[in-house]
C-alpha positions, 0 to 999 in steps of 0.5 A: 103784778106780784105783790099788787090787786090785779086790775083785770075787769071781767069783760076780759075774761068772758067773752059773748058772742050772740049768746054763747059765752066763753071764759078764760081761765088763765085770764081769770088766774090773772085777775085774781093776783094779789087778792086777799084770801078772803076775798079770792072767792067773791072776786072769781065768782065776779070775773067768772060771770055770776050775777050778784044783786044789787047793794045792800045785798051785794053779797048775794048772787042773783043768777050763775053763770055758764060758760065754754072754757075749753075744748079737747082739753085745751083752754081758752084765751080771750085777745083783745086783739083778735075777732070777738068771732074767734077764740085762741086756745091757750099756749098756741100762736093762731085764732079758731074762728068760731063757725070752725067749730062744729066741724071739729066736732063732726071731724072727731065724731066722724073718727069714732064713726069711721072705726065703727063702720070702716065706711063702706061707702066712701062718705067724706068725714062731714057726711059720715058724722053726720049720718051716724048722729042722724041715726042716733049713734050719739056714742060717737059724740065721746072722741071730743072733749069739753070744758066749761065753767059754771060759777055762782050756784049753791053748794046744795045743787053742787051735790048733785053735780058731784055724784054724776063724776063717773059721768063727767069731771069735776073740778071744785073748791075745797069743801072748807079748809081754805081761808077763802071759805072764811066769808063765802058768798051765797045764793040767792035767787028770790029777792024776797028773801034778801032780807032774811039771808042779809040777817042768816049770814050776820048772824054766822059771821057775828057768831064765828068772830065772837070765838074765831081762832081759826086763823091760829088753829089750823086747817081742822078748826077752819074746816069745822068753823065754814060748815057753819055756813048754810047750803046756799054758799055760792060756789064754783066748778069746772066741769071737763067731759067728753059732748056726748057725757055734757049732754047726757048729763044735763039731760039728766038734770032736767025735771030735777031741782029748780036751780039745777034744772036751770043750769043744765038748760044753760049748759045743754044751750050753750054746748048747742051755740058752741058745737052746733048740736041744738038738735041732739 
C-alpha cells in the first residue's frame, strides 16, 4: 500500500454493537496510508466516525462521534472474521467477547477493594466489587483503564477537555504546525448556518492563498497562517484514563457548553454499554 490511497472504508474501522461503538486505531492508521496531507484530517475524522452534512457542505461535521478504542491501555482490533459480539485487542492471538467485559472491570475494582479491606468475610471477587461499588467506593473504579476516541468536535469545547488533563490524558492534534491543519474541517451543528460557515471558511481560504507561502517558510509561518481558521475547526483526540477519571470527567461536563455537554452524555453512555456501569 506504500505509495498508494488506502481503500479501507470506515465500516472496518468502527464497530457497533447494540449502540456501543468500538474503534480501531490501528485499523484506522491503515486507512490513512497514502493520503495526502491536506487532506489526512478530513479522511481521520471520515473513518473515525464524525457525521458530516451533506454536499455542497460536506466539509461541515454535523454530529462527533464517540467511540471505545481500548481497554487497560491495549487497543483494539476489529476482524472481519470474528463475532461482531467480540473485540480482539491488539498484537494478541484470541477474541474478548463482549458480555466478559464488565467482569473485568469488577475483577480489577475488586483488586483495589480487596487491598483496602483484606475481605474479611471471604467474598468471591464478583460479590466484593460489587459490594464496594454499591456502597459508593467508586475510587476502586481507578485499577482499570480505558481509551476512547472522540472525533469531529470543535476546537473551542477542545479547551475544555484540555484543562481536565490532571484528571484524564490527552492525546491531540498539533494546534497548527502541520500541513494537515492547511484546510481543516469545521463544526457545524445548526444547519442554519451552513450558509454562513460555507462564506467563513472561503473567505479564510481566499485570504491565505492570496499570500500563502507557508509551504516554503516552514513550521513558524504555517503555525501563524491556521490560527486564522475559526474555533469551529473540527478536531480529534483520544482520551486514556482510568473508568472512575472517564466518569468523574464527564460527569463535570454536564450542565457545561451545549457541545460539550453532549459529548460527555456520549461518553458517560458508552463507558455505561461497554463496562456495564449505567448506574454509577
Amino acid at each position: 500500500m506504500s505509495g498508494r490511497e488506502s481503500t479501507v472504508p470506515p465500516s472496518e474501522c468502527l464497530r457497533d454493537v447494540g449502540g456501543l461503538r468500538l474503534v480501531s486505531l490501528p485499523t484506522i492508521g491503515l486507512a490513512l496510508r497514502g493520503t495526502p496531507p491536506e487532506q489526512r484530517l478530513r479522511r481521520l475524522l471520515d473513518v473515525g466516525g464524525a457525521v458530516f452534512h451533506e454536499p455542497p457542505y460536506e466539509r461541515f461535521v454535523s454530529r462527533p462521534s464517540v467511540a471505545v478504542a481500548g481497554l487497560g491501555g491495549l487497543l483494539f482490533d476489529l476482524l472481519p472474521d470474528d463475532l461482531p459480539t467480540t473485540v480482539r485487542l491488539h498484537g494478541l492471538a484470541a477474541a474478548l467477547a463482549l458480555k466478559d467485559v464488565p467482569g473485568l472491570v469488577r475483577s480489577a475494582a475488586a483488586a483495589s477493594a480487596f487491598m483496602t479491606y483484606l475481605n474479611p468475610r471471604d467474598r468471591d471477587w464478583g460479590e466484593l466489587a460489587e459490594v464496594a461499588l454499591d456502597a459508593g467506593h467508586l475510587s476502586v473504579l481507578h485499577t482499570m483503564s480505558m481509551s476512547v476516541l472522540i472525533a469531529g468536535h470543535s476546537s473551542a469545547v477542545e479547551h475544555e477537555i484540555t484543562s481536565q488533563r490532571d484528571m484524564v490524558h490527552l492525546s491531540r492534534l498539533t494546534v497548527a504546525r502541520t500541513q494537515a491543519q492547511n484546510d481543516p474541517p469545521l463544526r457545524v451543528p445548526e444547519a442554519s448556518l451552513l450558509p454562513a460557515a460555507a462564506e467563513v471558511l472561503e473567505t479564510t481560504r481566499r485570504a491565505l492563498t492570496a499570500g500563502d507561502s507557508a509551504q516554503s517558510s516552514g513550521a513558524d509561518l504555517r503555525e501563524a497562517r491556521n490560527t486564522l481558521f475559526p474555533s469551529a475547526k473540527a478536531s480529534v483526540v483520544l482520551l486514556s484514563g482510568t473508568v472512575r477519571n472517564l466518569l468523574a470527567f464527564s460527569e463535570k461536563g454536564i450542565g457545561k457548553e451545549r457541545e460539550l455537554e453532549g459529548l460527555c452524555r456520549e461518553l458517560r453512555r458508552q463507558l455505561g454499554l461497554f463496562a456495564g456501569l449505567s448506574e454509577q
